[in-house]
C-alpha positions in Angstrom: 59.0 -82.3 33.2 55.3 -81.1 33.3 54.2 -80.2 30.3 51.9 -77.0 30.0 48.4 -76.8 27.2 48.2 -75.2 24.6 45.2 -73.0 25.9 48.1 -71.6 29.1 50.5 -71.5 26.7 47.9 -69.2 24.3 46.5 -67.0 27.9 50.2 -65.8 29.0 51.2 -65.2 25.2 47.9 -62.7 25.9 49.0 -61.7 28.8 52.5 -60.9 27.6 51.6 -58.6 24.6 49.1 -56.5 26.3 51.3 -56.1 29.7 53.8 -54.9 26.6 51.4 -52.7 25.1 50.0 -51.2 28.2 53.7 -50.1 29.1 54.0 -48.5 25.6 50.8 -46.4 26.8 51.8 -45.9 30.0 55.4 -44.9 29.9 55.2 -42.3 26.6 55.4 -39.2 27.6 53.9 -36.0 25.8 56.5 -33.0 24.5 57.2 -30.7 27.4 56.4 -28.1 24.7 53.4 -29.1 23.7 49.8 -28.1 24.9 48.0 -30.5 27.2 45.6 -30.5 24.9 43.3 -28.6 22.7 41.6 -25.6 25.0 38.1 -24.4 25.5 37.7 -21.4 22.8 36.4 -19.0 25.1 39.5 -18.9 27.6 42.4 -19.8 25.4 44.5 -17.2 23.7 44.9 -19.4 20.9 41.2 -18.6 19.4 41.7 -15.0 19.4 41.8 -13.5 16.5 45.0 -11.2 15.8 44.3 -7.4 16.0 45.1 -5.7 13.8 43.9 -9.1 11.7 46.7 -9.2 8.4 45.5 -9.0 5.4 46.3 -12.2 3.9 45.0 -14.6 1.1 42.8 -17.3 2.3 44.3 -20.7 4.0 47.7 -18.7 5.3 48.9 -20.2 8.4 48.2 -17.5 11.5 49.3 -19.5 14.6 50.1 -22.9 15.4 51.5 -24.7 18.5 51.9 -28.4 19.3 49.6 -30.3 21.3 49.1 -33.8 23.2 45.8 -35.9 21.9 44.8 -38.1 24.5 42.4 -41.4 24.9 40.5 -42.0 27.7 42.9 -39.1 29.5 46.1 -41.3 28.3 48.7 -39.3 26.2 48.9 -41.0 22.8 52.4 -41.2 21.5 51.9 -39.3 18.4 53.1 -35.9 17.3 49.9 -33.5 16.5 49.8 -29.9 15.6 46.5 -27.6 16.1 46.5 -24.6 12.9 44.8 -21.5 13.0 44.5 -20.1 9.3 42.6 -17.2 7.7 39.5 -18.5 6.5 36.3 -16.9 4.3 32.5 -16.8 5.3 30.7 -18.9 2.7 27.9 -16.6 3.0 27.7 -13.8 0.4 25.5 -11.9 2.2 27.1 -11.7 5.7 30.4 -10.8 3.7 28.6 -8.1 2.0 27.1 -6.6 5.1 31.1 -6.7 6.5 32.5 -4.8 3.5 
């Protein structure tokens, strides 16, 4: 019986765990609910602010939705959530001119 070296035995042990891992990638699929992925502020309903905006303490939760975070365009098999809160302006004077 032929016997095979240690160095082919180490190359398909290589090969072996990143065929494995490369079907892990490949075959998870996102939520069906969730967002492709985060969208472009200026044409995704998800940035606008609500009208009439609530009047709520700082840090409450406004909107949230699932969505699909990808690596080089490959859905990563993690669950991820984007938040919209209400949030302050750090700038006295902006807040003043507001008020």
């Amino acid at each position: 019986m032929p016997t095979v070296s240690v160095d082919i035995r180490r190359k398909l042990s290589t090969l072996a765990v990143v065929t494995a891992m490369a079907a892990t990638v490949f075959t998870a699929a996102p939520s069906a609910t969730a967002a492709p992925s985060p969208g472009n502020p200026a044409s995704d309903p998800f940035y606008a602010q609500p009208s009439p905006f609530p009047e709520v303490a700082p840090g409450t939760v406004l909107d949230s939705r699932p969505v699909t975070i990808r690596a080089l365009t490959l859905p990563v098999p993690v669950r991820a959530w984007q938040v919209k809160y209400r949030s302050t302006d750090t700038s006295p004077v902006r807040a003043r001119r507001r008020a």
